[in-house]
N, CA and C atoms as an extended XYZ file, in Angstrom:
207
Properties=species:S:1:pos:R:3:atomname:S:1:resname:S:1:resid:I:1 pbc="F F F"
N        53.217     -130.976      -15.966 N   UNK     1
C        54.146     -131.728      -15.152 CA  UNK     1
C        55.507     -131.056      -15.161 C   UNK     1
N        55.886     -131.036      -13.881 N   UNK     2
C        57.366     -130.674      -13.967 CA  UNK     2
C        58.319     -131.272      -13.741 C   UNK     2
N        59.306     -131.350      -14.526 N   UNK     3
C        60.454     -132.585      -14.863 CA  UNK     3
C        61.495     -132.422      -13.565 C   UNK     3
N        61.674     -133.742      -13.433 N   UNK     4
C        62.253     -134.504      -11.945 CA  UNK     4
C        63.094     -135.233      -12.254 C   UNK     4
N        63.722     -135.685      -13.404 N   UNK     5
C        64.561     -136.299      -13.548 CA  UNK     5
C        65.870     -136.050      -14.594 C   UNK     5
N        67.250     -136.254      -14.091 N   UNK     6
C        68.561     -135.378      -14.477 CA  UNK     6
C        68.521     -136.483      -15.877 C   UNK     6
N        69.528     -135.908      -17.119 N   UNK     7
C        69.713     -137.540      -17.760 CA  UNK     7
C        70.470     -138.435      -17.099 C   UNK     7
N        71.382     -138.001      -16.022 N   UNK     8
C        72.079     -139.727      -15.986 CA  UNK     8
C        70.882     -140.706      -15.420 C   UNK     8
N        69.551     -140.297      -14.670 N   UNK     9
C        68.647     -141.009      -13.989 CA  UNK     9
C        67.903     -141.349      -15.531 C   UNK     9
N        67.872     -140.519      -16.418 N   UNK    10
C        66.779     -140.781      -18.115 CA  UNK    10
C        67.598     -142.030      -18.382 C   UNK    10
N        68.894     -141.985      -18.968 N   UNK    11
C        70.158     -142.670      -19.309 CA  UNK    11
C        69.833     -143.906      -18.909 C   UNK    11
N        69.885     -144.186      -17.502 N   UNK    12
C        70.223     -145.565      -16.624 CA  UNK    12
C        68.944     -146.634      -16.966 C   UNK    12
N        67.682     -145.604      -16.970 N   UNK    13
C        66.408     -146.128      -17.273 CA  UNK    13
C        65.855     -146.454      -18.477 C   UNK    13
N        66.699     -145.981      -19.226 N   UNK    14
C        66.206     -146.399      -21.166 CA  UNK    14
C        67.659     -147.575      -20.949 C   UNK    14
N        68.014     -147.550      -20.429 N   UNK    15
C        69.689     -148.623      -20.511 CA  UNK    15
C        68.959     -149.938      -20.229 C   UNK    15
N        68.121     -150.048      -18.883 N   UNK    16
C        67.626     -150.910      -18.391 CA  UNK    16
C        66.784     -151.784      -18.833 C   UNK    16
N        65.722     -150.515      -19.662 N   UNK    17
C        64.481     -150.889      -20.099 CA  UNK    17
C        65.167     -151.671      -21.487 C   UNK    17
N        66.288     -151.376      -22.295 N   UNK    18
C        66.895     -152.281      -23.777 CA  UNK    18
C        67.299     -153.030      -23.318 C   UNK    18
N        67.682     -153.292      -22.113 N   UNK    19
C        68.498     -154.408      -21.599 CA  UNK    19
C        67.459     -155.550      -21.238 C   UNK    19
N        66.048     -154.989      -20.931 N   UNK    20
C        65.220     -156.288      -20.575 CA  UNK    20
C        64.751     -156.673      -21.448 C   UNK    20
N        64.514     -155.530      -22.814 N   UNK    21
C        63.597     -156.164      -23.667 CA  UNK    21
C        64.495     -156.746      -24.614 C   UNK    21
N        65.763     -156.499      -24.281 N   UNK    22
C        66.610     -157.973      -25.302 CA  UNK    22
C        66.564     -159.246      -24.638 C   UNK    22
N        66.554     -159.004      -23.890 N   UNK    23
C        66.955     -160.695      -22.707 CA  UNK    23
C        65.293     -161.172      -22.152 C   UNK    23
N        64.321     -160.572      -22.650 N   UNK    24
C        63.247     -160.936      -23.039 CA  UNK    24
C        62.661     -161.259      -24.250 C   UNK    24
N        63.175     -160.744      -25.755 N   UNK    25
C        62.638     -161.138      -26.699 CA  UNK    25
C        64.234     -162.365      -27.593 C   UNK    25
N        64.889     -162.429      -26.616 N   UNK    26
C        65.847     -163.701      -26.841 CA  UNK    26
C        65.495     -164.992      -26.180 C   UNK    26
N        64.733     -164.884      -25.304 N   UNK    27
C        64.488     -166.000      -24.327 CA  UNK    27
C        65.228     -166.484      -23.030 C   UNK    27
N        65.961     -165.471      -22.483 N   UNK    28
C        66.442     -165.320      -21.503 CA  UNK    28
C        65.430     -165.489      -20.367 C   UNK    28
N        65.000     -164.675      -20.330 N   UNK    29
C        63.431     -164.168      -19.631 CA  UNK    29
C        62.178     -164.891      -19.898 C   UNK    29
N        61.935     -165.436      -19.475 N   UNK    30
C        60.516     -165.345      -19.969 CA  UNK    30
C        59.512     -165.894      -18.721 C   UNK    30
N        58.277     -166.497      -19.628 N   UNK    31
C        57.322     -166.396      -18.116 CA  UNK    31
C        56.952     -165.374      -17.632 C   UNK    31
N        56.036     -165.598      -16.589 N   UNK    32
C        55.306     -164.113      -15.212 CA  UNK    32
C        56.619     -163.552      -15.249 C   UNK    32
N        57.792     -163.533      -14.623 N   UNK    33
C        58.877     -162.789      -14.837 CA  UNK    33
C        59.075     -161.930      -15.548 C   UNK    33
N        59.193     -162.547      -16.975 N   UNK    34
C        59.563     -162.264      -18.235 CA  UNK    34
C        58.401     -160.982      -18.525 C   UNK    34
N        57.108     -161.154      -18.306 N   UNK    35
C        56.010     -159.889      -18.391 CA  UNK    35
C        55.928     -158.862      -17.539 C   UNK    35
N        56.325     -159.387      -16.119 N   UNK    36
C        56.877     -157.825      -15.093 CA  UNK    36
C        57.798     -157.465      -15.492 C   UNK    36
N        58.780     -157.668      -16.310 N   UNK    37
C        59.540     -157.238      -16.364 CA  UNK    37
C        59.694     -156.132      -17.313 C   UNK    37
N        59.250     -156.745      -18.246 N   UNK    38
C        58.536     -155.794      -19.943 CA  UNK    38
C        57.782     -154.858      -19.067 C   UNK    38
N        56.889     -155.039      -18.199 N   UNK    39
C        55.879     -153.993      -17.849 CA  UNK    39
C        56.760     -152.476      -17.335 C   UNK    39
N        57.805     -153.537      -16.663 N   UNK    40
C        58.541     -152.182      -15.733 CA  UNK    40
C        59.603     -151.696      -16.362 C   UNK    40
N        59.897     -152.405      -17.858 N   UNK    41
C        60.476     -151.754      -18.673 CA  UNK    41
C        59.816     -150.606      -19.753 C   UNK    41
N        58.768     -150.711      -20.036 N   UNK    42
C        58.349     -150.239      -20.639 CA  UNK    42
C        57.585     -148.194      -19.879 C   UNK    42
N        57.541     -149.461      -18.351 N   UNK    43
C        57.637     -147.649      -17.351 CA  UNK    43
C        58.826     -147.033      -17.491 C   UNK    43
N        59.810     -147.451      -17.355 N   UNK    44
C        61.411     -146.964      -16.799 CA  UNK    44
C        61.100     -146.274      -18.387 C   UNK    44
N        60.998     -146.796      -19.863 N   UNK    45
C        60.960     -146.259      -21.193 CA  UNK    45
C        60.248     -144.838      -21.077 C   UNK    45
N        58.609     -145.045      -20.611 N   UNK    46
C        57.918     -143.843      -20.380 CA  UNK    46
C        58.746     -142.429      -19.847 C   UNK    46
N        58.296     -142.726      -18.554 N   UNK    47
C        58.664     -141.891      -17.484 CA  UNK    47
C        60.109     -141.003      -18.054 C   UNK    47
N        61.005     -141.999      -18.696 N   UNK    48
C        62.458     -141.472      -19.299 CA  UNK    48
C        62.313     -140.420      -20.320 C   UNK    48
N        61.152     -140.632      -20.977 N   UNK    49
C        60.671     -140.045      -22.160 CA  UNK    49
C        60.190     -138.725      -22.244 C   UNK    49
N        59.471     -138.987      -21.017 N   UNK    50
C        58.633     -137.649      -20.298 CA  UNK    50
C        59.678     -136.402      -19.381 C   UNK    50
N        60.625     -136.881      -18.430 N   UNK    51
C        61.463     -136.856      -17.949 CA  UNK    51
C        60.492     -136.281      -16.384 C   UNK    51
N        59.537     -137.733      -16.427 N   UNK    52
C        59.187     -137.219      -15.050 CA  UNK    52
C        58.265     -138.798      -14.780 C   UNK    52
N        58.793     -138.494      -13.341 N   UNK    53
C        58.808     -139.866      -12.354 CA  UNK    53
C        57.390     -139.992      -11.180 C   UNK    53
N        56.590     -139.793      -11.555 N   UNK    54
C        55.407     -140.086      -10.694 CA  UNK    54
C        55.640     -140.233       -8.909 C   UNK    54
N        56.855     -141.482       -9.185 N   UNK    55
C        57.032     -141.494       -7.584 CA  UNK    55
C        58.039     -140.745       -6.828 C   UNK    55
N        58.640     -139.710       -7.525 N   UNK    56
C        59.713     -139.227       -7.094 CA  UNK    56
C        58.601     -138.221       -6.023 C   UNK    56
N        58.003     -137.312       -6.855 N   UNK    57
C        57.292     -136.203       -5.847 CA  UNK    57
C        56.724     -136.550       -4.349 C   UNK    57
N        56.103     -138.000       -4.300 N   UNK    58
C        55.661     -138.486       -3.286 CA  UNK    58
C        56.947     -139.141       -2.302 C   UNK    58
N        57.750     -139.544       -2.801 N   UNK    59
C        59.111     -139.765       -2.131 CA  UNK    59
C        59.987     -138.030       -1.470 C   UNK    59
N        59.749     -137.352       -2.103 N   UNK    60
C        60.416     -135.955       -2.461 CA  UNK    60
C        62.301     -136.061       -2.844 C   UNK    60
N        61.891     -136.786       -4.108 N   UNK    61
C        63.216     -136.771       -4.925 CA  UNK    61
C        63.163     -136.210       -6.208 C   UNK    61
N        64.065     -135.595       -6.405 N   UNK    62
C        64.177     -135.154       -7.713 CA  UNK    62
C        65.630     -134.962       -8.083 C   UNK    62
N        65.972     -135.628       -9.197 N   UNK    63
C        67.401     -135.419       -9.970 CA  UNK    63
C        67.914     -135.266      -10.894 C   UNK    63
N        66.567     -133.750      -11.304 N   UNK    64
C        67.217     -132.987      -12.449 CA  UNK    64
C        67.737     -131.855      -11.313 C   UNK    64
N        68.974     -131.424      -12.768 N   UNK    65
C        69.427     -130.384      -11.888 CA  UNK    65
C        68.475     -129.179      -11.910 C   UNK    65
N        69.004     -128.447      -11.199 N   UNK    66
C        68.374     -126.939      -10.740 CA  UNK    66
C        68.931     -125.677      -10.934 C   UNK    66
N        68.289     -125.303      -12.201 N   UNK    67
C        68.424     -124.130      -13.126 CA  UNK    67
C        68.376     -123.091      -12.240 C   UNK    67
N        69.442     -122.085      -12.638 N   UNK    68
C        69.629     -121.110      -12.365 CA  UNK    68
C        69.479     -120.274      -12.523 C   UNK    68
N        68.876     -119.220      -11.942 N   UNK    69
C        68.119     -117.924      -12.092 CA  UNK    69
C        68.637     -116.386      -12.328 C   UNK    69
């Protein structure tokens, strides 16, 4: 796989993903909600990890930068 994503896009997405799973394991959240939400936190966690976005290629986005040769 080749990486598609810059850190401020890694950054925003591990930000997101702590941000749900506090306001989900406080009780903010909860319910069907409360489990899509974990689910799509726990992608935004992945994908951040990996530093690559499944849907970017099919969109044709990418926002890592571009190394220079």
């Amino acid at each position: 796989m080749k990486k598609n994503m810059g850190l401020t896009d890694r950054i925003i997405r591990l930000a997101l993903a702590a941000l749900v799973a506090v306001l989900y394991f406080t009780n903010v959240i909860t319910g069907t909600l409360g489990i899509v939400l974990i689910v799509v936190a726990v992608v935004f966690a992945l994908t951040s990890l990996i530093s690559f976005c499944p849907l970017y290629p099919i969109i044709g986005m990418n926002t890592c930068k571009k190394e220079k040769s």
